[in-house]
N, CA, C and O atoms as CSV, one atom per row, in Angstrom:
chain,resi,resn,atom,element,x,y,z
A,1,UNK,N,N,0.852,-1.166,0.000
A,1,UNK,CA,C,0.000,0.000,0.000
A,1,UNK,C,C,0.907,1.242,0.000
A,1,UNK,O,O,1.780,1.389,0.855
A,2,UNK,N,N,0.645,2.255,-1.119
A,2,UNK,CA,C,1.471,3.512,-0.910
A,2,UNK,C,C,0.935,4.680,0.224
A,2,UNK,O,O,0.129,4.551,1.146
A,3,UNK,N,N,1.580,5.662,-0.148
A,3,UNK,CA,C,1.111,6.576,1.270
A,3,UNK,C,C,1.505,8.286,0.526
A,3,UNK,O,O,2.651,8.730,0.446
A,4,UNK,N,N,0.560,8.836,0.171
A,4,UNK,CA,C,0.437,10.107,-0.326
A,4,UNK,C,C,0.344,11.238,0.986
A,4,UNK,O,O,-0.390,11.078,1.961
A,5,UNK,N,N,1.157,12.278,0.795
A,5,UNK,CA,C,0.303,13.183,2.492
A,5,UNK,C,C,0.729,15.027,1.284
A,5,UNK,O,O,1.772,15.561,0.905
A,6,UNK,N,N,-0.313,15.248,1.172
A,6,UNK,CA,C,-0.570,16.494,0.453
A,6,UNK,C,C,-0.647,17.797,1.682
A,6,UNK,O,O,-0.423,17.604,2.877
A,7,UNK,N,N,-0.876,18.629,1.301
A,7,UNK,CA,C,-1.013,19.758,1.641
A,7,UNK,C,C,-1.879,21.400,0.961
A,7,UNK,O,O,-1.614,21.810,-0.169
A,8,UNK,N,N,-2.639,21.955,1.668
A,8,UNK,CA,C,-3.234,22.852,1.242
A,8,UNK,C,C,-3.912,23.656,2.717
A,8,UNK,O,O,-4.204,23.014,3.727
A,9,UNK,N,N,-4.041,24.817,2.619
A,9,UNK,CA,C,-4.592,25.553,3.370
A,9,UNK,C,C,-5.656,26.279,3.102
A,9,UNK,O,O,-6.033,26.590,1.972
A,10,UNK,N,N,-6.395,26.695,4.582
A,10,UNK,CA,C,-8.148,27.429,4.130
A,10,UNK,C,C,-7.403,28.956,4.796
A,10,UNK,O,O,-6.481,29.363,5.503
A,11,UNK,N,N,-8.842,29.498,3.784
A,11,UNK,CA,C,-9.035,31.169,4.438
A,11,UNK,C,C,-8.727,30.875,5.542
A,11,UNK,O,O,-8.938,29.766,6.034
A,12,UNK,N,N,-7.824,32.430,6.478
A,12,UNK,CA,C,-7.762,32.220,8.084
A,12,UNK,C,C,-9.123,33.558,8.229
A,12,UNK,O,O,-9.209,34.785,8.263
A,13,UNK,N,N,-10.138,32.164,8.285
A,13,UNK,CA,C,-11.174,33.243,8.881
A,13,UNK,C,C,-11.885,32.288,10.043
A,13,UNK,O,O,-12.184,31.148,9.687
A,14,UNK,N,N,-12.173,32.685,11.403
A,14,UNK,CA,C,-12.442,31.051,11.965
A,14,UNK,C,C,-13.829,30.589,11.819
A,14,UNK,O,O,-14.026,29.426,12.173
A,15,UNK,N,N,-15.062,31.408,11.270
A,15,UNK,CA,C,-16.520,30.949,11.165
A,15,UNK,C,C,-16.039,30.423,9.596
A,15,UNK,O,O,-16.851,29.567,9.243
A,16,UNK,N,N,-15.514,30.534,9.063
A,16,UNK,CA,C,-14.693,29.487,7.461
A,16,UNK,C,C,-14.089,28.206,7.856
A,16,UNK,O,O,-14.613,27.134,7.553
A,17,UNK,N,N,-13.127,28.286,8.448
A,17,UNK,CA,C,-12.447,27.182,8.991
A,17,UNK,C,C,-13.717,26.025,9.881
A,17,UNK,O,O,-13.733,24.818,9.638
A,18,UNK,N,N,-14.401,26.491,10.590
A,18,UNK,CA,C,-15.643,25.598,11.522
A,18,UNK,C,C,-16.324,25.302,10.341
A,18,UNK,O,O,-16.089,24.105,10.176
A,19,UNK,N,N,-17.151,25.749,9.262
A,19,UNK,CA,C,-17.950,25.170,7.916
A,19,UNK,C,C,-17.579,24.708,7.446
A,19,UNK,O,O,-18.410,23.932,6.975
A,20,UNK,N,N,-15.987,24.378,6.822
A,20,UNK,CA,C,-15.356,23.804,6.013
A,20,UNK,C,C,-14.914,22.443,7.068
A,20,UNK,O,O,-14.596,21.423,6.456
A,21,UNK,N,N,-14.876,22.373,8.604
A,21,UNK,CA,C,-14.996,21.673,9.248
A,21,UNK,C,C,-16.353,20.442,9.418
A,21,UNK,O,O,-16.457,19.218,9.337
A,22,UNK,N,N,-17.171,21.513,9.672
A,22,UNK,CA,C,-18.783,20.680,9.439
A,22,UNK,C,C,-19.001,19.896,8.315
A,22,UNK,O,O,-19.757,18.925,8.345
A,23,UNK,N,N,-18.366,20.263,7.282
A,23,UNK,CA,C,-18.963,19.760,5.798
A,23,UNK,C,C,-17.886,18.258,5.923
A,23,UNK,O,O,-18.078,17.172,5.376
A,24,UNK,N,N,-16.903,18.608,6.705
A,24,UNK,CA,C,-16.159,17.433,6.840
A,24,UNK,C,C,-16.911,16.467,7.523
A,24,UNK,O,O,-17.198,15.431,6.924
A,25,UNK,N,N,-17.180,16.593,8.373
A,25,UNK,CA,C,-18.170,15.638,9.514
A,25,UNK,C,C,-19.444,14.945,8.381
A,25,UNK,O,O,-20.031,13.879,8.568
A,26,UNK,N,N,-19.584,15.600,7.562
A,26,UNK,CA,C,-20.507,14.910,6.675
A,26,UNK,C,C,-20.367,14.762,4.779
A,26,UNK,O,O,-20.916,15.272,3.803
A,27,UNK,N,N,-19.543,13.986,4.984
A,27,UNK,CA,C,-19.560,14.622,3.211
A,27,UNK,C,C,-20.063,13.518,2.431
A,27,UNK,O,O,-20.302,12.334,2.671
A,28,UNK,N,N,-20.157,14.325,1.348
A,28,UNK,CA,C,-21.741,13.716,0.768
A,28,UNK,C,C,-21.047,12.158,0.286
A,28,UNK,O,O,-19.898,11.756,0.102
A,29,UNK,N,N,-22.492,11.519,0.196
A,29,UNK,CA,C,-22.054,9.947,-0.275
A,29,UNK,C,C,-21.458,9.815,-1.553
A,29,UNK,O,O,-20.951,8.695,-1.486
A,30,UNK,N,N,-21.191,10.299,-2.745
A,30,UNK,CA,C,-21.216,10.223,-4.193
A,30,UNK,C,C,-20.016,10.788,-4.063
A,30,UNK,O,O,-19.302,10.378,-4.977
A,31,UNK,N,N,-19.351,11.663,-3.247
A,31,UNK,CA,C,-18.095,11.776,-2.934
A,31,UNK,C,C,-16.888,11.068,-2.398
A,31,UNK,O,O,-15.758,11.094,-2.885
A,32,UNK,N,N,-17.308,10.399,-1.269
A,32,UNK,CA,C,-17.330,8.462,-1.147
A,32,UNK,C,C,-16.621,8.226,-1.327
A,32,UNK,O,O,-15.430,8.365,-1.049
A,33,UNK,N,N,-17.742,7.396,-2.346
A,33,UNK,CA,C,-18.170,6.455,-3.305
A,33,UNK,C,C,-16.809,6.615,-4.549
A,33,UNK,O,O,-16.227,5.696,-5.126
A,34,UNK,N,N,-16.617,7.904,-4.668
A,34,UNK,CA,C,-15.687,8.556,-5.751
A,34,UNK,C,C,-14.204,7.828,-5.313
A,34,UNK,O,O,-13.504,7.121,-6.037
A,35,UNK,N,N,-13.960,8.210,-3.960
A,35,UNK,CA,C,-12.739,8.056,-3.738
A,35,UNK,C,C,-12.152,6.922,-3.370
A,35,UNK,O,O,-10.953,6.662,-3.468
A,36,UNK,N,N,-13.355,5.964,-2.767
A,36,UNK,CA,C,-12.716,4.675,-2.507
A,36,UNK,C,C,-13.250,3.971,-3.887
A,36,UNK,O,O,-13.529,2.779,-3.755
A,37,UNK,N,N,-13.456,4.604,-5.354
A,37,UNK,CA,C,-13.494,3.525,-6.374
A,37,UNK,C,C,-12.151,3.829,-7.004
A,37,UNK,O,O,-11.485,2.988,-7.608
A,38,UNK,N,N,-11.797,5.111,-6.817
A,38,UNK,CA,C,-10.143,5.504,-7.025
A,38,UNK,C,C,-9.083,4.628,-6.625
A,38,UNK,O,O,-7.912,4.556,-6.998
A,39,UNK,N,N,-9.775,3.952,-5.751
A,39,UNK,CA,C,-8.359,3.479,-5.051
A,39,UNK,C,C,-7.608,3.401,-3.343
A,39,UNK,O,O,-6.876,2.662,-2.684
A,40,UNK,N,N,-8.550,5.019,-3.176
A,40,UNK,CA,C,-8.416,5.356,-1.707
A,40,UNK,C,C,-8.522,4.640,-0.951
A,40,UNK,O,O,-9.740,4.469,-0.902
A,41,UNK,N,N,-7.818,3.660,0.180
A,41,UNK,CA,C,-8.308,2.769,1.063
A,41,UNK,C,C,-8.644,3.732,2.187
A,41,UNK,O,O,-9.792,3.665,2.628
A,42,UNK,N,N,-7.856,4.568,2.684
A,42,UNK,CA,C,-8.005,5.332,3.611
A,42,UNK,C,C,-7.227,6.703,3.377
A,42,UNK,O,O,-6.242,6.970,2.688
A,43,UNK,N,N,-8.188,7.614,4.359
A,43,UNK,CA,C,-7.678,9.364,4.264
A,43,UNK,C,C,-8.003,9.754,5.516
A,43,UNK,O,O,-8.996,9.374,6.136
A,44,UNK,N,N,-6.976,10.690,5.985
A,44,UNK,CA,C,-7.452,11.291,6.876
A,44,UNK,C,C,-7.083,13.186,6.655
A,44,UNK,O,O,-6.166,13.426,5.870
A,45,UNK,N,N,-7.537,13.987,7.093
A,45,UNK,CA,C,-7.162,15.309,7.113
A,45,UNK,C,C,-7.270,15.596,8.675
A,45,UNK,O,O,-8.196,15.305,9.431
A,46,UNK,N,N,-5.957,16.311,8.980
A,46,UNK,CA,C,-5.569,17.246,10.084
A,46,UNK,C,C,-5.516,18.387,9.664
A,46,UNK,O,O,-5.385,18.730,8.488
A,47,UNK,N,N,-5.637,19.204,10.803
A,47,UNK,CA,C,-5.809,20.842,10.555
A,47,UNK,C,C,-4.953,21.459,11.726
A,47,UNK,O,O,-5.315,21.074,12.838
A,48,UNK,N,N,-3.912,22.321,11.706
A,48,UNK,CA,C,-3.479,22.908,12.634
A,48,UNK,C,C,-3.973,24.874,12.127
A,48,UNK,O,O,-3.626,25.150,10.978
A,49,UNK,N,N,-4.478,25.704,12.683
A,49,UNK,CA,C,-4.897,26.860,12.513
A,49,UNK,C,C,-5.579,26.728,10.808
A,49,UNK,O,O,-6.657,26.205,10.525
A,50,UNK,N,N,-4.993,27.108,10.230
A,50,UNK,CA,C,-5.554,27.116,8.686
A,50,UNK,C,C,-4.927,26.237,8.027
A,50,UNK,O,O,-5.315,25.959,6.892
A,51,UNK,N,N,-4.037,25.728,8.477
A,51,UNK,CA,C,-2.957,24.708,7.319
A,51,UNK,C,C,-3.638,23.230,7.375
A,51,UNK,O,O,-3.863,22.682,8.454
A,52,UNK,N,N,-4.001,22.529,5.902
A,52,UNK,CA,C,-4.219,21.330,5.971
A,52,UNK,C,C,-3.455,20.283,5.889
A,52,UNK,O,O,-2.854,20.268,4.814
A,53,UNK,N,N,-3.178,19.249,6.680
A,53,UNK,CA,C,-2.783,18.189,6.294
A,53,UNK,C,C,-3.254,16.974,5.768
A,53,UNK,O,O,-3.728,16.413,6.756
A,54,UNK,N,N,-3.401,16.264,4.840
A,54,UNK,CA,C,-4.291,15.390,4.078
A,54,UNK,C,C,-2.768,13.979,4.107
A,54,UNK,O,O,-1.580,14.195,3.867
A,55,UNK,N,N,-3.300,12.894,4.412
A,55,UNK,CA,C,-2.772,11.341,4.520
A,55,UNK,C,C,-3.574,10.693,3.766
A,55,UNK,O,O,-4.781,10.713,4.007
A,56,UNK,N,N,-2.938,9.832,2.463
A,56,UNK,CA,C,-3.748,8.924,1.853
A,56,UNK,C,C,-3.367,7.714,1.623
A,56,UNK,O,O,-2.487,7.736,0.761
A,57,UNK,N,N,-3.557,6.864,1.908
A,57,UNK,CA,C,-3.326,5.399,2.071
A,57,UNK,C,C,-4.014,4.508,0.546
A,57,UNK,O,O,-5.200,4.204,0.426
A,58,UNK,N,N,-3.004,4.247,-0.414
A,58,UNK,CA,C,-4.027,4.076,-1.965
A,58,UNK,C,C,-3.122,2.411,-1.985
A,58,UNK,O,O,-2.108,2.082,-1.369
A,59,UNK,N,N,-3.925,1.673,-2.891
A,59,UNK,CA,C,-3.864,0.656,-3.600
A,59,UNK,C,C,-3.104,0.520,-4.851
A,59,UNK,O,O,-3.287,1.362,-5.731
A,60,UNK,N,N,-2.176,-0.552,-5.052
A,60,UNK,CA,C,-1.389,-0.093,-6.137
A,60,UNK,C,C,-1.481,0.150,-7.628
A,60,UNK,O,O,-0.641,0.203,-8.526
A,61,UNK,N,N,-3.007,0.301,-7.570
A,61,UNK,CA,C,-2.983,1.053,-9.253
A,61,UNK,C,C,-3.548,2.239,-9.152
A,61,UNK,O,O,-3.931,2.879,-10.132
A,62,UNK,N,N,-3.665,2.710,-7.697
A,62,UNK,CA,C,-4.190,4.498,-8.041
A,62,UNK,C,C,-3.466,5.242,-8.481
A,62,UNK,O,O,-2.314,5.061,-8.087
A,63,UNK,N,N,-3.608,6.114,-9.212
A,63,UNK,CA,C,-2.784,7.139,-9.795
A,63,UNK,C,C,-3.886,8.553,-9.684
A,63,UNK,O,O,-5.110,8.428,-9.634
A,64,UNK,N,N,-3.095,10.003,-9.658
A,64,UNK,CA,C,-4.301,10.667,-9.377
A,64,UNK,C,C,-4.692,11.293,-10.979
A,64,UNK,O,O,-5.057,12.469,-10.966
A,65,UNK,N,N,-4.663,10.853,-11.861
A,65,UNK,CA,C,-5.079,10.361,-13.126
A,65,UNK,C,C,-6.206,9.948,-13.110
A,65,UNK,O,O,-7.215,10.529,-13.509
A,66,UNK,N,N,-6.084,8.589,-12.502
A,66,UNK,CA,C,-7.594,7.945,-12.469
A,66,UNK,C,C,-8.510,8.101,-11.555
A,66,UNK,O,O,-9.617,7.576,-11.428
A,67,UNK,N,N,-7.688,9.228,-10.639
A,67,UNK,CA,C,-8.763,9.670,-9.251
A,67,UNK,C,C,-9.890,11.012,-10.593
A,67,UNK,O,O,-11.078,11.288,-10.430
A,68,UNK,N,N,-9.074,11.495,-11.638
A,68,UNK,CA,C,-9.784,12.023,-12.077
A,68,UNK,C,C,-10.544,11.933,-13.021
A,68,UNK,O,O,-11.192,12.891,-13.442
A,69,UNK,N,N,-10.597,10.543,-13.600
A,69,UNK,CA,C,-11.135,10.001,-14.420
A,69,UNK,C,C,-12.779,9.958,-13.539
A,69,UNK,O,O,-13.859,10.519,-13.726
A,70,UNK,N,N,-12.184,8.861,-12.411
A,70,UNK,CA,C,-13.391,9.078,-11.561
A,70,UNK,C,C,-14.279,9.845,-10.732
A,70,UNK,O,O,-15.416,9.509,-10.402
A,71,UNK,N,N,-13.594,11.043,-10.381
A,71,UNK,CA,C,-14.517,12.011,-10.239
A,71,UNK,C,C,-15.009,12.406,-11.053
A,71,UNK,O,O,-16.075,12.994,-10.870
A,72,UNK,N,N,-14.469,12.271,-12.330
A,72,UNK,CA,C,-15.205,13.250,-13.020
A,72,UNK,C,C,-16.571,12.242,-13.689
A,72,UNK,O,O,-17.211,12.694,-14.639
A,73,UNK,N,N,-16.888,10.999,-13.148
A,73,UNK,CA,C,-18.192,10.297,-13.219
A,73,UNK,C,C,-19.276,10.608,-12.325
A,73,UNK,O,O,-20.437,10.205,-12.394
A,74,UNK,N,N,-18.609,11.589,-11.245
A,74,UNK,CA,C,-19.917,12.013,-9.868
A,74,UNK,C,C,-20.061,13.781,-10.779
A,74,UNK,O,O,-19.223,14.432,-11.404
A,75,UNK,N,N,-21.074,13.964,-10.548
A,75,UNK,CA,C,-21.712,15.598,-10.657
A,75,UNK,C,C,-21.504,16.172,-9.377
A,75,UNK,O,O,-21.480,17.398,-9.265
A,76,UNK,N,N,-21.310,15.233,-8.143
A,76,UNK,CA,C,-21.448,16.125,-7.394
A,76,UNK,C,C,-20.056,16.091,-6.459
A,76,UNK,O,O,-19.958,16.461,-5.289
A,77,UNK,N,N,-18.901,15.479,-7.412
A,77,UNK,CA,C,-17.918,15.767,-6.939
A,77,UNK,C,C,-17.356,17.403,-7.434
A,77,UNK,O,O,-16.829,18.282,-6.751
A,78,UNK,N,N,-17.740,17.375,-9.008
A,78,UNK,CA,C,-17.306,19.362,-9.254
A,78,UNK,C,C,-18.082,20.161,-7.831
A,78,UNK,O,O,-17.641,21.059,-7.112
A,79,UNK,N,N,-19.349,19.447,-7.787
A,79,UNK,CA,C,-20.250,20.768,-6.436
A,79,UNK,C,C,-19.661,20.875,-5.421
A,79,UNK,O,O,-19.764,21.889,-4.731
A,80,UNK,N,N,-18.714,19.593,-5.010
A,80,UNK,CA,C,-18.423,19.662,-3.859
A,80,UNK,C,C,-16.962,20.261,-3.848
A,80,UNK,O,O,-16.379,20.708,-2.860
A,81,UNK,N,N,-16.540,20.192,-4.997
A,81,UNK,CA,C,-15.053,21.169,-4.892
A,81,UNK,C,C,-15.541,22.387,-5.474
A,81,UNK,O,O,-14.716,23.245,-5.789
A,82,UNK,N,N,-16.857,22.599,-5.674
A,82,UNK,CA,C,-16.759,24.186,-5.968
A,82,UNK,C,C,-17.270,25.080,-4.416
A,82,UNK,O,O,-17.213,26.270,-4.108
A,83,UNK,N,N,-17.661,24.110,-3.844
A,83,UNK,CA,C,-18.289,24.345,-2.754
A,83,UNK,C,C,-16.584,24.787,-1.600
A,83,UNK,O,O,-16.300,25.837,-1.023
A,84,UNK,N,N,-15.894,23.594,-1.675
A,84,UNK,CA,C,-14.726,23.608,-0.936
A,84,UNK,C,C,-13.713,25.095,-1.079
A,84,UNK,O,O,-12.875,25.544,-0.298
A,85,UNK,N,N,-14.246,25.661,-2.562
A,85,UNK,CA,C,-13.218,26.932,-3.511
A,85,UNK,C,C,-13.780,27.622,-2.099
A,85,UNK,O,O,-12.730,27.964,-1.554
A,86,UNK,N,N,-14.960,28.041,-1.146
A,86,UNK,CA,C,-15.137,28.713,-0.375
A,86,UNK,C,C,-14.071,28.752,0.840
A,86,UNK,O,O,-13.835,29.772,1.487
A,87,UNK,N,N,-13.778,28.147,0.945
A,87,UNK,CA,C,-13.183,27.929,1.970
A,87,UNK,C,C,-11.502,28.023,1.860
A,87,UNK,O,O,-10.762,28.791,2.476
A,88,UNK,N,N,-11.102,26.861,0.752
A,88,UNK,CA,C,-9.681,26.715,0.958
A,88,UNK,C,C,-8.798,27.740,-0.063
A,88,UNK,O,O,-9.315,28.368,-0.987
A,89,UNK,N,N,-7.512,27.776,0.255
A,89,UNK,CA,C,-6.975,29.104,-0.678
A,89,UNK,C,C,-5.320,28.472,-0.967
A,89,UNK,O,O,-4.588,28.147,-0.032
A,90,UNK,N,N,-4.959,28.388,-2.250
A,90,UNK,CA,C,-3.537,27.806,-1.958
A,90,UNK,C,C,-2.782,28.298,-1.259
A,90,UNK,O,O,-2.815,29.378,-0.670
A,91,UNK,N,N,-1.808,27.252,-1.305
A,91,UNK,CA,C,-0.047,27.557,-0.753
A,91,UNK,C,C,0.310,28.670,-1.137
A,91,UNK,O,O,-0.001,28.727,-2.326
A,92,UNK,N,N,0.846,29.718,-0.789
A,92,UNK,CA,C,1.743,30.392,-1.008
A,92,UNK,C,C,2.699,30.398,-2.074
A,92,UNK,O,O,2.912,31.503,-2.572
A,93,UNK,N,N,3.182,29.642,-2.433
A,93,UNK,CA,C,3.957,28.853,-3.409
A,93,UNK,C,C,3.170,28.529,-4.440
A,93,UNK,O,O,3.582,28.578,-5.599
A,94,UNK,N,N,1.913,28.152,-4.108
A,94,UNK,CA,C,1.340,27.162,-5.776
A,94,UNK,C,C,1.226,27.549,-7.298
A,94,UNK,O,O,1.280,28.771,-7.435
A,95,UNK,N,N,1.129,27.073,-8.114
A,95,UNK,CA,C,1.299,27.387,-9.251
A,95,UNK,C,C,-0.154,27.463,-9.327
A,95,UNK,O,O,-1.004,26.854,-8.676
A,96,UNK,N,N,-0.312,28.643,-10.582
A,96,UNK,CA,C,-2.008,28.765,-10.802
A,96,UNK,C,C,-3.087,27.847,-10.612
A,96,UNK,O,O,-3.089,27.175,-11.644
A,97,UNK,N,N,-3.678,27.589,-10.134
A,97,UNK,CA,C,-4.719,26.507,-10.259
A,97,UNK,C,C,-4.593,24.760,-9.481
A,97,UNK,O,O,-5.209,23.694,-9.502
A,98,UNK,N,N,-3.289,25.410,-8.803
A,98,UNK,CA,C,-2.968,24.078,-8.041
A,98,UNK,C,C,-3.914,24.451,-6.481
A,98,UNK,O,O,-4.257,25.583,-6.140
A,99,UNK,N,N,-4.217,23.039,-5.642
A,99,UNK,CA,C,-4.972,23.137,-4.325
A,99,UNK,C,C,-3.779,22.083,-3.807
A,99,UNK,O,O,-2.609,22.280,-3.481
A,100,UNK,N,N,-4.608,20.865,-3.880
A,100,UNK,CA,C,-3.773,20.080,-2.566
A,100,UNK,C,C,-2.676,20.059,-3.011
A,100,UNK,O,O,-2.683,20.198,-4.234
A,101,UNK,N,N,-1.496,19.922,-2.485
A,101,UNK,CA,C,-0.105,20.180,-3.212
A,101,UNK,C,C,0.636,18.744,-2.416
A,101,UNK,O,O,0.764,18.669,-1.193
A,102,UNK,N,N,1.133,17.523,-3.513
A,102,UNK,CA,C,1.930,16.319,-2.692
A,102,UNK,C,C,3.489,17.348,-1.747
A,102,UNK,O,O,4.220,18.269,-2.113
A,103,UNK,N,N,3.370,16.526,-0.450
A,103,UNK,CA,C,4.556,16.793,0.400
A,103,UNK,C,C,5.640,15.942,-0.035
A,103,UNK,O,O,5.290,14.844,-0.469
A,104,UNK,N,N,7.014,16.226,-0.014
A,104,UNK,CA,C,7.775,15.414,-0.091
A,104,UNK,C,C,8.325,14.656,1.779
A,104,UNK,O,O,8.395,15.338,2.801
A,105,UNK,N,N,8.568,13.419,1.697
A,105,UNK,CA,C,9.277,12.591,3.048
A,105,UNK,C,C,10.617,13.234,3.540
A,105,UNK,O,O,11.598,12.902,2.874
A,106,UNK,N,N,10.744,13.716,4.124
A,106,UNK,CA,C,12.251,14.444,4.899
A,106,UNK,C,C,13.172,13.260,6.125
A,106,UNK,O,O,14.335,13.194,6.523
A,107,UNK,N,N,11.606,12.283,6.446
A,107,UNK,CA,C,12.506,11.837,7.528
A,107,UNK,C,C,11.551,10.276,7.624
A,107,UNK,O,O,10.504,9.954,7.062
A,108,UNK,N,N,12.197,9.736,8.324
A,108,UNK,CA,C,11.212,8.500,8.633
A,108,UNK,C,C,12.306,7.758,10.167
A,108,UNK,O,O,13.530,7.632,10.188
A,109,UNK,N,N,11.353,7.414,11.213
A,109,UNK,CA,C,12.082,6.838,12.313
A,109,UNK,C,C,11.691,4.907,11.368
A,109,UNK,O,O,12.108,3.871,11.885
């Protein structure tokens, strides 16, 4: 199993940060459905102030190629990342139109 851990950050506004929180606590089924047909076995996201941390645990033929092949079979995966544009804002660094951005490994015990 590989191990992806991305990065992206939200508006520092904190009634933004708590909604973009809530929507976490529930996100829609067809969104899912999307990610564990990708490949996703498991994800988790941490949040320290505005900065996200995203962990993905994939199967060995995901590629995020075919994560977009398959979203782009849900309608309500565009809603739900147009919905997310509210909230999150790139890196500092990112190149136009980039969000979650892969981390590189620095260390491992």
């Amino acid at each position: 199993m590989k191990r992806h851990c991305l990065a992206l950050d939200l508006k520092d506004d904190p009634e933004l940060i708590k909604a973009y929180d809530d929507y976490h606590k529930e996100v829609w089924p067809e969104v899912l459905q999307s990610l564990k047909e990708s490949g996703i076995q498991d994800m988790a996201i941490y949040r320290v102030r505005n900065r996200l941390f995203m962990i993905m645990y994939v199967d060995d033929n995901f590629s995020f190629e075919k994560k977009a092949e398959i979203d782009a079979k849900y309608p309500e995966n565009e809603k739900w990342e147009e919905l997310m544009l509210n909230y999150q804002k790139p890196l500092p660094f990112a190149k136009p139109g980039e969000k979650w951005m892969l981390m590189e490994k620095v260390f491992q015990l």
